[in-house]
N, C-alpha and C positions, 0 to 999 in steps of 0.2 A: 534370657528373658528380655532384656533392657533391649538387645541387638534387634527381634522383630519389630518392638514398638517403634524404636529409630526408624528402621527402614521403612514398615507403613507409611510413619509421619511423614519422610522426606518422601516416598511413593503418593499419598493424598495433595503434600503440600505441589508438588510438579506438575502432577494432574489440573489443579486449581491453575496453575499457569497456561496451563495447553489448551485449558477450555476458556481461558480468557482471551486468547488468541483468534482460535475459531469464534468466537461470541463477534471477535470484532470483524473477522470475514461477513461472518451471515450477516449482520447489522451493515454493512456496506452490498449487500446484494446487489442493491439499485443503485449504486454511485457512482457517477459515468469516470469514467475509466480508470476506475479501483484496480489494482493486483494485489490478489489473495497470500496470504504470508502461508510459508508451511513451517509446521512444527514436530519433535518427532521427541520420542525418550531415547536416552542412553544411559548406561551403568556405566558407576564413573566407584572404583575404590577408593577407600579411604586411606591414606598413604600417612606413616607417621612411623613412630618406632619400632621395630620387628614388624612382621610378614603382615602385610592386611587382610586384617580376619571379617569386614563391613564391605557391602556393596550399596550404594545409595542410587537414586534415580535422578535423573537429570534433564530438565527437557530447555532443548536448545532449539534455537532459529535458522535449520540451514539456507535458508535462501527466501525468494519472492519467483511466486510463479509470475513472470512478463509474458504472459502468448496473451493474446487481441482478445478483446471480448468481443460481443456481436453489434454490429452497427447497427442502429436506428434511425431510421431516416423522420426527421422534424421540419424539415423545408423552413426552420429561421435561418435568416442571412447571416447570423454571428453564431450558428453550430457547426464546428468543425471537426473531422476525424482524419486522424493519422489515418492513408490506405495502406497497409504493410508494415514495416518495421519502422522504427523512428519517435523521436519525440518533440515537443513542442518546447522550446526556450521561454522559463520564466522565471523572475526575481523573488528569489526567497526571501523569508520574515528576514534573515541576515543578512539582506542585499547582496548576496553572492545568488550566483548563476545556479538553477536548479531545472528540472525535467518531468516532464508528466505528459499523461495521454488525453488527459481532463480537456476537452474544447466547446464545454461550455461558456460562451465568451460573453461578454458585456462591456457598454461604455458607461462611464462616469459623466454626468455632468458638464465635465469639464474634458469629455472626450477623451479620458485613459481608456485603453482596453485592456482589462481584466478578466482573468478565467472567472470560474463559480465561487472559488472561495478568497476571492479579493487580490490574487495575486497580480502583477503584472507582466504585461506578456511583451518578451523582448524582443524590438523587430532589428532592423540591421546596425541601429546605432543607439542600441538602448531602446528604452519602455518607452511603445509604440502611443504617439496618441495623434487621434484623428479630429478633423475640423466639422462641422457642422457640414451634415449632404441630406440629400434628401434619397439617395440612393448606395448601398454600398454592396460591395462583391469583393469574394476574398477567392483566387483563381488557385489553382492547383498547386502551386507552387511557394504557394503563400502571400503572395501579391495582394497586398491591399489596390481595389481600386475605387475611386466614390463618383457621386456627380454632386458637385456644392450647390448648396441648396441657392435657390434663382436660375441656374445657369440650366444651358438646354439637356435636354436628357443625354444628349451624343456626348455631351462633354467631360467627357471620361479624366479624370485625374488620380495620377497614381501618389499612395500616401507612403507608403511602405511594405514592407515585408517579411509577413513574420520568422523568426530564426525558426528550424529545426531541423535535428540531428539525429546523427545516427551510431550513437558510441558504440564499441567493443561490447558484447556479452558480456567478458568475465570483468571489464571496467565498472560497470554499475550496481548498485545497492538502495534500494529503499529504504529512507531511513524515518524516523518516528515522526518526521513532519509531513508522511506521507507519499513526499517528493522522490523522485531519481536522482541519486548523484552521482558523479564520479568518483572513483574512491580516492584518481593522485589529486584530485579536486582542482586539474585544469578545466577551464570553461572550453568545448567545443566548439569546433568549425563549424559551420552551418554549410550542410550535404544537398545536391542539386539531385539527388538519390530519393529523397524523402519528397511523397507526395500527401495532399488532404485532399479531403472532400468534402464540399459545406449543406448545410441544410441535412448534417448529420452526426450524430455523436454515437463515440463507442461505448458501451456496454461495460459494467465489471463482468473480470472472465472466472467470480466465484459459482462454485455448483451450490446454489441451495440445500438441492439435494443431501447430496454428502458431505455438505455441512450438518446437515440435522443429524444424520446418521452418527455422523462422527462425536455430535453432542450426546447421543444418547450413551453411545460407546462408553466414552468419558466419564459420564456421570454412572455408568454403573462400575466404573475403574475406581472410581473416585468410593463409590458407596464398598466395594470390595477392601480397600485400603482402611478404612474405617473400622470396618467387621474386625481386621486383622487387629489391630489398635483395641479395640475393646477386647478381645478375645487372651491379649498379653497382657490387659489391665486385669481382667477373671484371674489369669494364671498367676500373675505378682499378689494378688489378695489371699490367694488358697497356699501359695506357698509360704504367704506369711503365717497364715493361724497355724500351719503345720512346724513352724518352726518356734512358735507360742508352745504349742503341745508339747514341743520335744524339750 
């Protein structure tokens, strides 16, 4: 009797996990260059003294889907997108080296250039910061170039260049600061391979779609597991007044 309620509870409590996951794809739909985590159940036994007579549910994180989301073209001169493979170099909350698709860009005040969520973004000798222009252009290659402010429009001066790379597939991992890293967690070479394009940002490559799908799915997984949980709670009640009787 014990052994269904168990496994329900740990089949409802995994479920609760799996849809916390997708919760947080669909809620990142629109968040330029999100990649969607997947998540999946496995039966995992219970291992202990003699034969395991328990199978419990498990739901684990095998990976992060990285394929491109869809570009949108914005025509600001600080929206950048990876064209292809590769990422953009930028300093994480730990000030070590991290990675994302994110080129929603901005300056500080004080001329740092920072992604969307405050990060900064590292050009060939460290976090890039630019001078006061009255025009800037960021070229394919990552090339910062500006025209400082007074001087003639022709007068092109280059500031720097933003890093980005191109690690190994099975090198990288999205970890809960949302970032790319590497897993031996050497910082990358910066790839003449990786190109952008400005006046556009990439896309999350989550499906709404079959995010909703898969929420509905869940929550009736989730409502099944329950039934089963009450249904072992019925049977421990009647088996008790029967052993009252006897």
């Amino acid at each position: 009797m014990d052994r269904s309620l168990y496994i329900a509870m740990s089949g409802a409590k995994q479920t609760l996990l799996a849809q916390t996951a997708n919760a947080n794809n669909l809620s990142n739909a629109q968040t330029t260059g999100f990649k969607s985590d997947w998540e999946q159940f496995r039966s995992m036994p219970v291992f202990g003294a003699g034969f395991p007579t328990r199978v419990y549910a498990m739901t684990e994180r095998p990976g992060t889907d990285f394929s491109s989301g869809p570009l949108q073209t914005t025509g600001g001169e600080l929206d950048v997108a990876i064209n292809g493979e590769g990422y953009f170099a930028v300093q994480g909350a730990d000030g070590k080296e991290a990675y994302t698709r994110a080129g929603d860009l901005r300056l500080t005040p004080e001329g740092l250039l920072l992604t969307g969520t405050g990060l900064q973004v590292i050009g060939q000798g460290g976090p890039i910061a630019i001078p006061p222009a009255q025009k800037l252009d960021i070229g394919s290659d990552g090339t910062i170039s500006i025209v400082p402010l007074g001087a003639n429009a022709t007068a092109l001066a280059v500031v720097d260049r933003i890093k980005m790379v191109k690690p190994a597939a099975g090198n990288i991992e999205k970890l809960t600061d949302g970032l790319v890293h590497v897993k031996d967690g050497q910082p990358q070479a910066a790839s003449a391979d990786v190109t952008l394009v400005q006046g556009a940002l990439e896309g999350s490559n989550v499906n709404a779609i079959q995010a909703m799908v898969e929420m509905i799915e869940l929550s009736k997984n989730f409502e099944l597991q329950t039934k089963v949980m009450k249904n072992a709670d019925e049977n421990s009640g009647v088996s008790a007044k029967l052993m009252q009787m006897a």
